[in-house]
Every structure is written in structure tokens, then in C-alpha cells.
N, C-alpha and C positions, 0 to 999 in steps of 0.2 A: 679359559683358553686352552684347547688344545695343544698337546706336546707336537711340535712341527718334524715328525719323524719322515716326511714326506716331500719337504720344500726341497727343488730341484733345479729351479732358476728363478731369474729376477723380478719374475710373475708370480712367483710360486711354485704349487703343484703342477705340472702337465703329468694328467697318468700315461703309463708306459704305451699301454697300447693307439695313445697320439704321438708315438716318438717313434714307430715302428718306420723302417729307410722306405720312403716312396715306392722304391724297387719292389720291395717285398713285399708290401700291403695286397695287391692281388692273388698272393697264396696264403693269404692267413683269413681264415673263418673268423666268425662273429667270437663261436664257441672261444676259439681261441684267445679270441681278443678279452673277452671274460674272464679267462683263466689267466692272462698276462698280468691283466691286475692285480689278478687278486694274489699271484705270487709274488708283486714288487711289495704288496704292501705284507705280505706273510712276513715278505725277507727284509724289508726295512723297521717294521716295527716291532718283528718278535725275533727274530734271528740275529739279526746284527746286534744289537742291545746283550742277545743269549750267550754270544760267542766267547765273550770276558768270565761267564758264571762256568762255562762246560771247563774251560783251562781250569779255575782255579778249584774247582770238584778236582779235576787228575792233577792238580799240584799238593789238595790237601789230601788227598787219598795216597799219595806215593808219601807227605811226610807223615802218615800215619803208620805206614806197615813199618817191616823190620828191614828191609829191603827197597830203598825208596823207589828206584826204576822198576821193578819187580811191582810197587803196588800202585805205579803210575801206570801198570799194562794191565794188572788186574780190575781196573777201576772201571767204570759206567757209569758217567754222569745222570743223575736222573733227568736234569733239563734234556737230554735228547730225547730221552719218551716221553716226556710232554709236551716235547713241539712235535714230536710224528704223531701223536693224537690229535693235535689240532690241524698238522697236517692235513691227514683223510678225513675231519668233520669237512675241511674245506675243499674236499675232494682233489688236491694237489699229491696225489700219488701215482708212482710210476710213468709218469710224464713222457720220459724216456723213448719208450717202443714203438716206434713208426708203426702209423695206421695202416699201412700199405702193405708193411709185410707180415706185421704178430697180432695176434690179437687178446694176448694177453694185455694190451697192456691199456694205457687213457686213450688211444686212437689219433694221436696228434701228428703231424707231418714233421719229419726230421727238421724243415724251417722254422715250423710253429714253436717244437723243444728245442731251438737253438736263442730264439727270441725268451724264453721263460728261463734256460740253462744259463744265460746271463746274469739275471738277478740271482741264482743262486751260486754265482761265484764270486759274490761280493761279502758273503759268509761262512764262515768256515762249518757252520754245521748246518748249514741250510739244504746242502744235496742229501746226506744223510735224512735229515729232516723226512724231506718226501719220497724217500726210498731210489732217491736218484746218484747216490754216491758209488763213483768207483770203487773197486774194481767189479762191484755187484752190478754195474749195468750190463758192463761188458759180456759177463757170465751170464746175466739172466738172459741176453740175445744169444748166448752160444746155446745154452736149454732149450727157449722157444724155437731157436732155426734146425737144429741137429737131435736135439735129444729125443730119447725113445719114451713114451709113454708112464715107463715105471722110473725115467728118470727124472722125468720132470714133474710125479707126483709127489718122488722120495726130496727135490732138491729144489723145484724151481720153484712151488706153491710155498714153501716156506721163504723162501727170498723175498717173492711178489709178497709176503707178506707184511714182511721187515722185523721176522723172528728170528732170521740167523745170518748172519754171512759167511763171506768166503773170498779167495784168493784166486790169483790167476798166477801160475808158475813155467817162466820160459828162460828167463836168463842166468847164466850159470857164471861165477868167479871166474874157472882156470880157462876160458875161451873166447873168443870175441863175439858175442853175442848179438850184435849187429847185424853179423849175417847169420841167420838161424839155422841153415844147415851145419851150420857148427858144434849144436848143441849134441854133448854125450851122455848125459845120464841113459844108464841101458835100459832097454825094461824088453826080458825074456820070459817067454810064455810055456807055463810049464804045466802040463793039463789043463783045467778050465781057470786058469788065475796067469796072470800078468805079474811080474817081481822085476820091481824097480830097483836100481843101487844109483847110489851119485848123491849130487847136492843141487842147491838151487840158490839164487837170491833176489833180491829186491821185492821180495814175494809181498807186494802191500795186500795190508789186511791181515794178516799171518798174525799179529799179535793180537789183535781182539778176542778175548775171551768168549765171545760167541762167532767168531772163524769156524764153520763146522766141516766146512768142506773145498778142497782144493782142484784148482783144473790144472792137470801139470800134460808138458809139454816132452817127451824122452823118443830118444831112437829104439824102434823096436826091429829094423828093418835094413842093418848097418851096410849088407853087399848088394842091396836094391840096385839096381845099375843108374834109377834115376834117384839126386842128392833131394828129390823134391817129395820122394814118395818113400823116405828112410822112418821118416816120424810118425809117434802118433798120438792122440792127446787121449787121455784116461782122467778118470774121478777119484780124487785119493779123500777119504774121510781125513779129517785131521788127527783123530784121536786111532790110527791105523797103528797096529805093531809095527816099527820101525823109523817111523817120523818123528825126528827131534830136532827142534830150535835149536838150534846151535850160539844165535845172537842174533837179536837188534838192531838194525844199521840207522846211523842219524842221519839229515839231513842237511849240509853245513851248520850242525851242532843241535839239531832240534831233532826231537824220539819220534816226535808226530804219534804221541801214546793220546789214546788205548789202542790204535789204528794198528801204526808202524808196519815196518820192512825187513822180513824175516829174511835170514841167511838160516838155511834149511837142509840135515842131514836125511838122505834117505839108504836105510839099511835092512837087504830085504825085502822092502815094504810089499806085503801079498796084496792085490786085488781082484776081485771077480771078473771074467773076461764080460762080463754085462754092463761092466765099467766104463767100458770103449765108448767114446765121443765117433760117431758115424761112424767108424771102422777103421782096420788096422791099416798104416800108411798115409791116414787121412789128415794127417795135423795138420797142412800146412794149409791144407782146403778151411780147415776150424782156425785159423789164428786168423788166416787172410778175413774171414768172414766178422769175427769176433773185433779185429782191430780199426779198421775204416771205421767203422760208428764213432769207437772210442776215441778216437783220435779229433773227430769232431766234437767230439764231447768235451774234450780237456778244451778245445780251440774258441767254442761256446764261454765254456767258465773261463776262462783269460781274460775275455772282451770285459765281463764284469768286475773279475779282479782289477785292470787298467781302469774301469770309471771307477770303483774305491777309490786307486791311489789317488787319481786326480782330484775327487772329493778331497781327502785327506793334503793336496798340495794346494787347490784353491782355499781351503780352509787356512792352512797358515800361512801364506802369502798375505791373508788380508786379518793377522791378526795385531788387533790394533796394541797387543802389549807386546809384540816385538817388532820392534823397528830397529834395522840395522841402518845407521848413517842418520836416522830422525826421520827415516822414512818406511813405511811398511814396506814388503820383497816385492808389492802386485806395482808399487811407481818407479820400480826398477827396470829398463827399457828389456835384459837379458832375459829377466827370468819372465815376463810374458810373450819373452819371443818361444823360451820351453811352454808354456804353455799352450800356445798356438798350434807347435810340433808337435805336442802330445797328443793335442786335437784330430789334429788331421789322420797323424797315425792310427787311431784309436776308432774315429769312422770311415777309413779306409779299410782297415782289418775285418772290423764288423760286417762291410760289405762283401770282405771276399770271404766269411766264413760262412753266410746267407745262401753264398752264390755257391759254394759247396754242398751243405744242406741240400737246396733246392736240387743239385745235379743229382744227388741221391734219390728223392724223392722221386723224380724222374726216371732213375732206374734202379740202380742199387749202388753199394761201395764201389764197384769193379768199377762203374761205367764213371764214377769221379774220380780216379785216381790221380790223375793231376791235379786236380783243383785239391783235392784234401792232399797233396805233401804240399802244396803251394803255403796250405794255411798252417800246416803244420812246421814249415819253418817259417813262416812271417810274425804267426800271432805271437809265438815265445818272444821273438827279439823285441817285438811292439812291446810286450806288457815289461821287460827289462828296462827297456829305453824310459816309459813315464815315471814304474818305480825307480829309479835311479832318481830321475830328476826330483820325484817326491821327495824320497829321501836325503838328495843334497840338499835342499831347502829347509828342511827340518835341524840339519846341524848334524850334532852330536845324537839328540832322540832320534832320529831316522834310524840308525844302525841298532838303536836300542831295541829294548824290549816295552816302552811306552809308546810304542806305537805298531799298527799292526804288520808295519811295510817289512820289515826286517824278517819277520817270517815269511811274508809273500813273495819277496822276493826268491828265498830259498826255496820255495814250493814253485816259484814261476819259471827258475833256472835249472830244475830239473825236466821242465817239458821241450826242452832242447836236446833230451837222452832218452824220455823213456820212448817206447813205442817207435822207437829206431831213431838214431841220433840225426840230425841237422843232415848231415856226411850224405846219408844213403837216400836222404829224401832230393837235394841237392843232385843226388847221381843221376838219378831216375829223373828228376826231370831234365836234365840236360841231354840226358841220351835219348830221352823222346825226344826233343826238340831237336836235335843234331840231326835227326833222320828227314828233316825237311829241307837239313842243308844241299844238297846236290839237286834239288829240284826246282828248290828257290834259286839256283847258280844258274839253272838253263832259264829259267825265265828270265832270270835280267838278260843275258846272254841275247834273250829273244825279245826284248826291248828293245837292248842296242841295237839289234840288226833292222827295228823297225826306225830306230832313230836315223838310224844311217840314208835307209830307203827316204825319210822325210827330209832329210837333209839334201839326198840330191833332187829330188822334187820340187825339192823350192831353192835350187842352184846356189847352196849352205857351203861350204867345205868343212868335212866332218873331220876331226881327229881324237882318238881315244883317248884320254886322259890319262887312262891307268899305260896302255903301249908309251905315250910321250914321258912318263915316269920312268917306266924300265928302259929306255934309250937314254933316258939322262942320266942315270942313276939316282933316281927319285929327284933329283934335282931340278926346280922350275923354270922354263925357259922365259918365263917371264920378266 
């Protein structure tokens, strides 16, 4: 008898690609649907089982060295190259790249890797796995759409490969980085080199010992008259004279080693004016372009992080060696009403990250800009709401470390910060939508006046309900 790494409900197996939302079925290809399976079953039978061996390689590597965070950042678990070997045997690499616009990459439609990006959020080294791990996607779309020739021989063919990575550098300590025109690190142009001073942080990726190269974000451009054309993004090697780690940052207490989140001194730092990301001024053109995907991206792996937890909370709900009261948690009328809610949350979310994807697909990040802040505040609060509830049902292991929820949830409650907090995506859609306010006023406006006309037509006696409030002072004559 086979190990049931696969059983998904009360039937059994359904493979993924008979779970795809009816919605969506008309823009996903055969191809695709081929490829869906064959990453639920990459990521449930080799990944998920992996993710316990990768931790405890960088726990016995850091209690190995003399330094144990030190040799927790220096470490490389070997299980990740042997799952990105059987990765590309299975041709599950770079997924990522919409067919539409690179063609570096598998050729799949933004919907199709939203449906695959799924299963690989239910693993912690699954996106790495197949070369689809942040912050490398982001970058390798910033290469394929802007980069010039000899930068994308020097930087992007070794990414697509999955020989090196690298970091994306925009948020700085002493400012509020939310809004990007905020950001000061200088970078003055002195003959044919760029010299950066300042610092940076949350720089993920920064501690991987194979980090080889960083995309940073600094004002080149500071009495530009417009705050939008101050910036400009450049290629800093890592091993450049001048760049030093300064430190590590956790994540409500986790290093997220060999990865992690560099807080980043830059002194000095020389680079070649060949370095330039499209050209000087142009950052915000490269971040706007660079982040819409990525943003989809995290919103994708959420969906599957939230079916983990649920896994993980119908699992002990129906475990028959705890029974609180002499009953298991699934005959307690409360907590199947959370599960219900989780439900619903969970493929409501999925629908509106689809419907993102697709708007993309359609034309590019610009043309969804609603739709992806929409999901980029919904999908975070979703996947908090199910963890939670997973982990109150669990007890006291929920917050532990026996279980995976406690980190996921640390990892899930930062995608309410990065990539611009909750705040600004909130702003923005409200101020789009506010602009429909005055227009939408005169149509009712021009309702009632047709109400009105129908009212004496048919010899009605009309009276305005909202004019009979402000005569009464909101008080009903009634």
C-alpha cells in the first residue's frame, strides 16, 4: 500500500487540476493543467516531508560552527539541490514568467503560475525548489523587462539557472518607507561610476551565502522638480568595496537562516554607470514594474499556506486521542462553525487572486491595479484569520515549534508590510473609488427626478424622504 501523501478528501485523491474554480478553467491550457499536477504531487510528496530535513541541516550546521547564527547563515542544506534536480528532471522550473510578456521563462499565463504558486506555498522550500522563490522572481522580471544585454548575460542566466541569488534593496530604517519617495540613500555620479552612501534594510536574501547580487533603490536625483523622477535603481555586486551587513533581522523571533533579512551599510560603494537599471531617474518606472507581479506572487503562496493550515486544523480537530469534554474539537458545534469561515474565506480569496492574475494577463500590472491592492490586503488578513484559528485548536503546540503554524503565521503577518503596508493599498483604493462619488450623486439625483415625474403620472404624492428628515430633524413623522 502506498504512502497516501496525496488523500485530499473523503473520496480520496481529486488531482489539482480537477479542483481548478470553474471561473478559471477557460484560461488554463491542457499544458498547464499537466504541469499543476505534477507540482501538487512534487510539493506534497517531496517537499512537504523535505521541509523538516532543510531546518534541521541549518540547526545542526549553526550548532556545529563556533558562532552558532553565524553558521546557521553560512549553511546550504543539501536537500534543496536535490529537490531543484528533480525539479528540472520534471521540468517545474521558472514557472514564474508570464508567457505574454518574457520569454525566458516556462511560458505559463500569470493565472496558470497562480494556480501552481499555490502548491508551492504549502512548503517552505518548494518555491526555491523550482527556481520560483522570492526575492529572485521579482529580480529576474526586473532583468528580463529592463535589463540590457550584458546584464542579463552577467546576472539573469545565472538566476534562470538557480546558481546564484540575490536581493532587492528599497526600504531604509531612519524614514518611512511606505512612501518611496522618501527613500535617502545618495548615489552621486562621479565620472563613469555611481557612489552610493546610506543603508538599507529588510533586504531578504542578503544572508544567503550565495546572494551575489543586489538591486538597490537610492536618490540620484534629489532637486529633480518631480519626487517621482528623484530615483534610480542600480546593480550593487555584494562582495563590492563598501557593503557591509551590519545585521540580521528576525522575524517575530525567527532568522529565516540561510535566507534572512539584512540590515545593510553602504560606504562609498563604487559602481559602474553600466549598472544603471533603464536609466537615471527611472526607479520608480523599475519598482512599479518589478512589484505588481510580486505582489501576486506572495497573494498566490498565501492561498496555499491557508489550505496547509486548514490541513493541519481538520487534522486535529478529528484526532481521536484528544478529546476535550470526551469529545473530539470536529463535534463541537463552535469550532466547525471556524471551519466553515475558514472555508469560505479561503475560496473567496483564491477567487479574487485568479481574477487579479487574469487582469494581468490581459494587459499588464498597471492595467490591475485595483484588483492586486485589493488582494494584497485581503489575502494577508485571510491566511491570519484560518492560522489563528488553526492554532487555537491546537492549544499550547500551535504557538510552538511542533507544529508548522507558528512560523507561518510570522511569515503570513509580514505580507501586511512588505511591499507596502495594508495603509497605502487601503488609500489607493478608496481614492479611486471616491472619484465615482459625485457622479454616482447626480444619478440618483436623476432617478429621483424620474421618480418624481412617475409619481405624478400616476397621480402619487411624492415626498423626499431624506428633505422630510432635515425638516424634522432627522426625526420620523411617522
Amino acid at each position: 500500500m502506498s504512502v497516501p501523501y496525496l488523500i485530499n478528501s473523503d473520496q480520496g485523491h481529486i488531482p489539482a487540476s480537477q479542483r481548478i474554480p470553474t471561473i478559471a478553467k477557460p484560461f488554463v491550457s491542457e499544458r498547464a493543467k499537466k504541469t499543476l499536477d505534477l507540482v501538487e504531487r512534487f510539493v506534497e510528496e517531496e517537499c512537504v516531508p523535505a521541509d523538516a530535513v532543510f531546518a534541521q541541516q541549518i540547526k545542526e550546521a549553526g550548532e556545529a560552527h563556533e558562532h552558532n547564527v553565524a553558521g546557521r547563515f553560512e549553511s546550504h542544506p543539501q536537500v534543496i539541490e536535490d529537490l531543484k534536480k528533480k525539479a528540472q528532471e520534471l521540468g517545474l522550473w521558472n514557472m514564474f514568467l508570464p508567457a505574454n510578456h518574457f520569454k525566458e521563462g516556462a511560458g505559463f499565463s500569470n493565472l496558470e503560475y497562480g494556480l501552481m504558486a499555490e502548491y508551492l506555498g504549502k512548503s517552505g522550500v518548494a518555491s526555491e525548489a523550482c527556481n520560483c522563490a522570492a526575492p529572485d522572481t521579482g529580480n529576474m522580471e526586473v532583468f528580463a523587462k529592463y535589463g540590457t544585454q550584458e546584464q542579463k548575460d552577467k546576472w539573469l542566466k545565472p538566476l534562470l539557472k538557480g546558481e546564484i541569488r540575490s536581493a532587492f534593496l528599497m526600504t531604509e530604517p531612519q524614514v518611512a518607507s511606505s512612501d518611496a519617495t522618501n527613500i535617502e540613500m545618495s548615489m552621486v555620479k562621479e565620472g563613469n561610476e555611481w557612489v552610493l552612501n546610506g543603508q538599507k534594510w529588510w533586504s531578504s536574501g542578503a544572508g544567503d551565502k550565495r546572494c551575489k547580487i543586489y538591486i538597490v533603490m537610492a536618490k540620484s536625483d534629489p532637486n529633480n522638480s518631480s519626487k517621482y523622477k528623484q530615483q534610480s535603481v542600480i546593480l550593487v555586486p555584494a562582495d563590492t568595496p563598501g557593503v557591509r551587513i551590519h545585521r540580521m533581522l528576525s522575524v517575530m523571533g525567527f532568522d529565516d537562516a540561510p535566507h534572512g533579512h539584512g540590515h545593510i551599510y553602504f560606504d562609498n560603494v563604487r559602481v559602474p554607470e553600466s549598472n544603471m537599471i533603464l536609466g537615471a531617474g527611472r526607479g520608480f518606472e523599475v519598482v512599479q514594474g518589478r512589484l505588481g507581479p510580486g505582489r501576486i506572487h506572495h497573494a498566490m503562496r498565501s492561498i496555499g499556506a491557508a489550505e496547509k493550515a486548514m490541513e493541519w486544523f481538520l487534522a486535529r480537530i478529528n484526532d481521536p486521542a484528544k478529546k476535550p469534554f470526551g469529545e473530539t474539537l470536529s463535534k463541537h458545534g463552535i469550532i466547525l462553525e471556524r471551519v466553515a469561515k475558514s472555508r469560505i474565506e479561503i475560496d473567496s480569496a483564491r477567487l479574487a487572486v485568479l481574477n487579479a492574475a487574469a487582469k494581468i494577463d490581459e494587459g499588464d500590472a498597471k492595467a490591475a491595479l485595483k484588483e492586486i491592492a485589493e488582494v494584497k490586503v485581503e489575502v494577508p488578513k485571510m491566511l491570519m484569520e484560518v492560522l489563528d484559528r488553526a492554532m487555537q485548536a491546537y492549544g499550547g503546540a500551535g504557538v510552538s515549534q511542533d507544529t508548522p503554524l507558528a512560523k507561518m503565521w510570522s511569515s503570513g503577518r509580514t505580507m501586511r508590510i512588505v511591499d507596502g503596508p495594508d495603509e497605502v493599498h487601503m488609500l489607493q483604493i478608496g481614492r479611486n473609488e471616491n472619484k465615482r462619488g459625485d457622479n454616482l450623486r447626480k444619478k440618483i439625483n436623476a432617478q429621483q427626478e424620474k421618480s418624481k415625474e412617475l409619481y405624478r403620472k400616476y397621480g402619487l404624492k411624492y415626498e423626499d424622504p431624506l428633505q422630510l428628515n432635515r425638516i424634522s430633524g432627522g426625526k420620523s413623522k411617522l
